[in-house]
Each structure stands twice: as C-alpha cells, then as structure tokens.
C-alpha positions, -999 to +999 in steps of 0.1 A: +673+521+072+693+516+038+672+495+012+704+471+016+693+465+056+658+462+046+661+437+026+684+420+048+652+420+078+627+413+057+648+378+043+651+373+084+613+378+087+607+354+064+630+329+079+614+330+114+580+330+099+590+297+078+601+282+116+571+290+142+573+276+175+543+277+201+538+298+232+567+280+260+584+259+231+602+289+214+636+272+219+650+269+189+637+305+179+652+319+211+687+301+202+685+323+165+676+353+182+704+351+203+729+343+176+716+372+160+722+393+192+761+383+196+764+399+165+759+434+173+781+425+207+762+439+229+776+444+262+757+415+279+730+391+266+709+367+289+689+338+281+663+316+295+639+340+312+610+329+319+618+300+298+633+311+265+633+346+270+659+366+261+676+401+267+704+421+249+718+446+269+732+480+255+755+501+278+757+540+277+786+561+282+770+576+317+746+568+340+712+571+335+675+554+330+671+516+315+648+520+287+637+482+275+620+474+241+599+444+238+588+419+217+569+384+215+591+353+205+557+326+200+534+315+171+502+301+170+484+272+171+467+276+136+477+260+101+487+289+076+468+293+042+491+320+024+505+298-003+538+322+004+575+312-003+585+313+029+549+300+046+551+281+077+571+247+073+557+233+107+523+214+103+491+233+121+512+264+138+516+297+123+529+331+124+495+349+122+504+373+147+529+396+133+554+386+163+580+377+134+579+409+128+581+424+157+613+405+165+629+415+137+622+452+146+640+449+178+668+431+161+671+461+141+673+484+169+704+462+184+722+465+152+714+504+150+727+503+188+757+485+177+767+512+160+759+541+187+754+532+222+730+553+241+749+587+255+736+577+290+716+544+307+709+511+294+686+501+267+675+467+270+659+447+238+636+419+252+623+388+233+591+373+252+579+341+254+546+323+255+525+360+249+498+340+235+486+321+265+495+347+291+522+331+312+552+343+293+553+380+308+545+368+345+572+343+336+601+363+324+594+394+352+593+360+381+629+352+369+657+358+387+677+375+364+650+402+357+665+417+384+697+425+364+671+442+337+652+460+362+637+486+335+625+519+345+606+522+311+592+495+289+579+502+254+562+479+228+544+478+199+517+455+178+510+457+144+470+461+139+451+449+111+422+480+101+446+508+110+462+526+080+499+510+070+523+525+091+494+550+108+497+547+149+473+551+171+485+551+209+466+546+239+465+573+267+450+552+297+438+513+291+452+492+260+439+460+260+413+444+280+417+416+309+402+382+299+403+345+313+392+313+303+363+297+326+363+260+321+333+249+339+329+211+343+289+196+354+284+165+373+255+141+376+252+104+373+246+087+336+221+065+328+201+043+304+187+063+272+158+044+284+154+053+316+168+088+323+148+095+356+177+065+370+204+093+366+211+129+370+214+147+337+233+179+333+213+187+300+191+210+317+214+232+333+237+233+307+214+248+283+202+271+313+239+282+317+246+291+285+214+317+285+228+333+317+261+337+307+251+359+278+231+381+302+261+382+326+283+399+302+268+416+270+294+437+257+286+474+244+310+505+251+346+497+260+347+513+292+346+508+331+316+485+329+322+466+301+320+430+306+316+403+276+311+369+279+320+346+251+308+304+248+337+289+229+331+256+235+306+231+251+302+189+255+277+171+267+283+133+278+291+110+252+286+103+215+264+074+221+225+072+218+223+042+246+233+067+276+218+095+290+245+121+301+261+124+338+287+152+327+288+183+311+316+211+303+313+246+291+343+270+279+334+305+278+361+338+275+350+367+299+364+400+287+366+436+308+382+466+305+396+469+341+409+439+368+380+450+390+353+449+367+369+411+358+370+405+398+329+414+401+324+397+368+342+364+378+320+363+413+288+367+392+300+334+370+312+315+403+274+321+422+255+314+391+273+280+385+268+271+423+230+283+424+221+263+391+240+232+404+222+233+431+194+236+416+196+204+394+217+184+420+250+186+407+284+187+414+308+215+397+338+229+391+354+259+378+390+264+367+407+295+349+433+290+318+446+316+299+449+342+325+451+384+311+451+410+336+442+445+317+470+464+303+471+502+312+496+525+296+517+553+316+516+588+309+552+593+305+557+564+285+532+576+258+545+611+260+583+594+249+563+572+219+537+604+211+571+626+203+586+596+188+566+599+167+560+631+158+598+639+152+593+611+123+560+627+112+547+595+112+509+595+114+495+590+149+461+594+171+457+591+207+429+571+213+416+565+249+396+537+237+415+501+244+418+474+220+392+442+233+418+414+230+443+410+254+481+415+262+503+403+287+525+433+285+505+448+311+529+427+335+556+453+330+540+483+343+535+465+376+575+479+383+583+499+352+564+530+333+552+511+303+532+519+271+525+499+237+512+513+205+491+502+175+511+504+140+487+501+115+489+469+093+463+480+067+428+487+062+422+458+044+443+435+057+434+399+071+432+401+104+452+391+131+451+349+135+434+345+104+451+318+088+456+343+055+475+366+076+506+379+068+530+407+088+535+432+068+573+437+055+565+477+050+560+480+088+597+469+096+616+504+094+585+521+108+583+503+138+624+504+142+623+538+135+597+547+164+616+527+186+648+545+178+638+577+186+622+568+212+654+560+224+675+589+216+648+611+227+652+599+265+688+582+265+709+605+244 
C-alpha cells in the first residue's frame, strides 16, 4: 500500500467513524460502502442481506474456490470520549469496536482486486450487519441471495486491544466463546409497605438467585467446562416506599467455551429459576436476547491465514486458547471452512468498547495485507 492510498483509507476511516449507525440500522453506512464498491467495478455487487448487508463479488479468469472476506458494518450503543477530529457526530453511539476499520480493510482489498482479479474462483468482500447483537450473521447466511455467495472459505479478522500493534495471534480450534442473555422476570402479588405478609414478595428469592447464579457458573480456565455467569442488571418493584414489591427481574450473561457446555449450562439456570419459584410461590419467566453460538476455526482456513502471514513476516502465534467475548462469525463455518484472527491493537491500548477507544490507523495495511495474500496464496 503506497503512503498516497493510505492516507486515502485512513481519511475514509475517519469518515465512517464520524457517522456510526447501530446493529440492524446500518443503512446509510451500507449505502457508502456500496458506492465505494462500484468504484472498483466489481463484477457484481448485492445489497440488502440480512438487512443492509452487502457483498462485492470479484470474478477469476478460471474456475475455482469462492474465497469470502468479512467484515462488521455496526457501531455501538456507547457515547465516545476521544475529543478526536473526526469523533462520533451521532449522540450516545460510537465506533468503539474497530469495525470502521475493518471495513475499510476490505475496501482496500476490492480496490487491490480491481486492479488484478484472482487467476481462478471468486473472491467475495462481505460487509455484515448487526454483529453486535448476534442476529446479523444468522441474518445475512438466512437470505436468499447468500445462495449466489455460497463461500467455500470465509476469513475475518478483529483488531485486539493487549496484543502487540500489528502482532497476530490466530486460533487453531475455538475463537470466541458462546454467550446469551437470560432475562428472568419474578412474579408475586404487591402490597402495602405496611403489611407485606398481604402479598407475595419476590425479594427473597431474588437475592437467593443472584447467590446461585454465581455458583452455577464461576469462570476459571477457558476450556471444555468453562461456564461464567455474569448479573448485569437487576430491579426490584417500584421506586416507592408505600409498596411492597410483586415483581422482580434479573439480567445475567452466561458465557462457555462450547454450544454443549452453554446447552447443560442453560438447563442448570432454567431448573434453579423453577425450583426457587416454587419455593417462594411465584410465577417466572425466562427469555434469551443476544443469542452467540461459539465460534470454532477450521484447520484449513488457519493454515491459508498462518502462511499469510508468514510470507509477510508479520508476527504471529497460534494460540489454542479462545478469546471470552463473543462472535457471530461462527455462523459461517456452519457451510464454509472459516477462520478469524486477532491483529494486535496495542499493549496499551483502551480496550475494545471503552468509550476512549480508538481503531488504530497503523493496522489498516496490515490487516489488507494478510488478507491479500491470503488470497493469492489459494486463488492465484
């Protein structure tokens, strides 16, 4: 990448950063994207996948594998406090992800593509929505015109705050964990302050339930049997000192390493909640938000980003440890050999969705680079 181009992404970084939209309203950031895209004239570009996905599709000279590259189109819900020139112009949602700069990446692979097509295959660049609340990958593989896609390979990255600038490390089995939101509502019957033996409190078992929660999952090492459980948020009744609460609701994150562990881990949650309602004469309820099954990368996916890699002599370590927060990319290796990798963002850098975060420009010919070679390595 010539210092011209590079300065050329890094202003478009800091456009897209000035402009975030949130996970499923990514339109207007899908509609840039896609301007961008005609550019490099790619042979065919689709949009609305999923919602406001979209995919650029780059035509070989033979046949051959489809080799897709993909990135995340969504911000987040959280004001930015970065005091930058180009900071977040859109009150209470922020770029604090790095998935700015992971579009811009991509868009620099299509205009590296646009000058030299793949000898053989298709490459495909997709732009994700909705990452952050885990619909946007289940989304965009449910639509129709996936099937026109239909990858045999699917390779991502994400930047990673406490890993050395522009150091990799790539996972050789699991990559991020599963999680899901339990929102667990408690019902009793309110009554007077003054006479709370009239009604049915939740009080009790509320407290109770947020002791046995912690026991259900602990953390420790990130393998088979890890299971975490994390309280996020909890209410009880009203905010009023003449009534004596009938409802209750708890919000806790539960966090494993595998889908099976999260399966066992999810049963253990349901029969406490019935047992303790029971218990204390309630009713209760249980709903799931923010659904991640775990990501697992494929062997001969990480072997095509490990030589990547090594042809570039960038810095890289194979790690069989997965990262603990979650990833919807996992959806793609349900019909395609998939692997992401970690680019480091810096050892002292904020981390991610801190509101002092900031992607790091350095990372953008890295990341292209990687993704390049990756390329040429399998497609010619």
């Amino acid at each position: 990448m010539t210092p011209e181009q590079l300065e050329r992404f890094i202003s478009l970084r800091h456009e897209l950063h000035s402009a975030p939209e949130l996970s499923g309203a990514e339109g207007a950031t899908a509609a840039r994207v896609a301007e961008i895209l005609q550019a490099y004239a790619p042979d065919q570009v689709l949009t609305g996948i999923g919602g406001h996905g979209v995919a650029a599709v780059f035509l070989g000279g033979e046949a051959g594998p489809t080799l897709a590259i993909r990135c995340e189109l969504d911000a987040l819900p959280i004001p930015e406090e970065t005091n930058l020139s180009y900071a977040s112009q859109v009150a209470g949602k922020a770029h604090l992800c790095g998935h700015d700069g992971h579009m811009v990446m991509v868009l620099a692979v299509a205009e590296a593509l646009a000058e030299r097509r793949p000898q053989r295959g298709r490459v495909v660049l997709i732009f994700q929505p909705a990452e952050e609340t885990g619909e946007g990958a289940i989304a965009y593989r449910s639509d129709p015109k996936f099937v026109e896609i239909s990858p045999d390979m699917v390779l991502s990255l994400h930047n990673l705050p406490g890993l050395a600038v522009g150091a990799v490390s790539l996972p050789t089995g699991p990559a991020n964990c599963a999680s899901r939101g339990a929102r667990i509502a408690l019902y009793g019957r309110t009554s007077h302050a003054a006479a709370p033996q009239d009604g049915v409190s939740p009080a009790p078992s509320l407290a109770q339930l947020m002791q046995d929660l912690a026991t259900l999952g602990a953390g420790g090492d990130l393998d088979e049997d890890y299971a975490l459980t994390t309280v996020t948020h909890a209410k009880l009744g009203e905010p009023t000192f003449g009534v004596a609460p009938g409802k209750a609701e708890l919000w806790v994150t539960l966090r494993t390493v595998t889908d099976e562990k999260m399966q066992s881990l999810s049963d253990a949650l349901v029969s406490n909640v019935a047992t303790l309602a029971a218990d204390y004469g309630l009713r209760h309820e249980i709903t799931y938000h923010d659904v991640f099954e775990a990501c697992r990368n494929a062997p001969e996916a990480v072997s095509v980003i490990e030589d990547a890699c090594l042809t570039g002599e960038v810095p890289i370590t194979l790690s069989e440890r997965p990262q603990a927060f979650s990833e919807d990319f996992g959806q793609f290796g349900k019909s395609a050999q998939a692997a992401m990798f970690w680019l480091g963002a810096g050892e002292d850098h904020p981390q991610l969705h801190n509101p002092d975060y900031d992607f790091p420009d350095a990372l953008i010919p890295i990341g292209t680079g990687i993704f390049l070679r990756s390329i040429r390595n399998v497609l010619g």
